[in-house]
N, C-alpha and C positions, 0 to 999 in steps of 0.2 A: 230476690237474687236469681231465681231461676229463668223470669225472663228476661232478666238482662244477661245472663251469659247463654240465651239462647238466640239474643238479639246479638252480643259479641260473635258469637261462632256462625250465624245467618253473614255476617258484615265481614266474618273472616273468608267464609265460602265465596263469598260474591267478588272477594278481593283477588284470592285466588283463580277464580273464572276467570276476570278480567285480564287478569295477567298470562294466563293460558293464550288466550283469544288474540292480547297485544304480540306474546312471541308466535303465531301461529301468523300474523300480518307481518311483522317484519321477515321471518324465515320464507314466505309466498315475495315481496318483494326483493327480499337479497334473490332466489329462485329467478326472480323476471327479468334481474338485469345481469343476472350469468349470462342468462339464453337469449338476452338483447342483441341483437346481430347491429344495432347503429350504435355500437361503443365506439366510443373515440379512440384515435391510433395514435398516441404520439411516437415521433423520430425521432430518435438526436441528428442533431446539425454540429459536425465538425467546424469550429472556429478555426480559420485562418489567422496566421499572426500576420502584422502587418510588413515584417520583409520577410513573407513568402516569393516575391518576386525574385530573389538571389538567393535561390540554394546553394549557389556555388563559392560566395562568402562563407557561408560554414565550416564546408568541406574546405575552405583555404585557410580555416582559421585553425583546426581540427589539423590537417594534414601539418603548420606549422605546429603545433602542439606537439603531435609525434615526433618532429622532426626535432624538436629541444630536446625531448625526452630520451632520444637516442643520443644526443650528443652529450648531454650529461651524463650517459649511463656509462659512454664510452670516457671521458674523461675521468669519471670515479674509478673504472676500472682500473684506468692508467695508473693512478693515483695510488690505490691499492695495491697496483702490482710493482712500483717504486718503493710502498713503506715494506711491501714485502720482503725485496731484496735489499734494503737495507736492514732487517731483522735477520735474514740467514746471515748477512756478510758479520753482520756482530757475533750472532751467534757462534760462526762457525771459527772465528778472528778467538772471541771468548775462550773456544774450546781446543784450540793450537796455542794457544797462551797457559792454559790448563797445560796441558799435557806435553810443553815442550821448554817450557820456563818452569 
């Protein structure tokens, strides 16, 4: 028994080393290609869409967008400001009727 587990712990040491020695190579290579001065450079490349040619499509398309968006806002308002004055004229019609009938 005793030289087999002096043979286990020789074959434990040696496993040990070895694995010392492998991260002792890989940390010297990771090391070599920090301070590698021929690393690759990549760029990005902005992709054009294909009706880059008409910017100005957009902006007509965009500018008419706004220009719905203000005429609906201004119609709602109208709108709102009609059921409004139909609510006081009741309201106000309800509360002479109160107070005078």
């Amino acid at each position: 028994m005793t030289s087999e587990s002096n043979r286990q712990i020789g074959l434990e040491h040696r496993e040990r080393i070895l694995r010392e020695r492998e991260v002792e190579l890989r940390l010297r290579e990771m090391e070599a290609n920090i301070h590698a001065n021929d690393t690759a450079f990549h760029q990005t490349v902005k992709h054009q869409p294909e009706d880059s040619q008409k910017p100005w499509i957009k902006k007509v398309i965009l500018g008419g967008k706004l220009f719905a968006l203000g005429v609906i806002t201004l119609v709602a308002v109208k709108i709102a400001s009609v059921l409004a004055g139909f609510i006081i004229v009741a309201a106000l019609g309800w509360m002479c009727y109160k107070l005078f009938f």
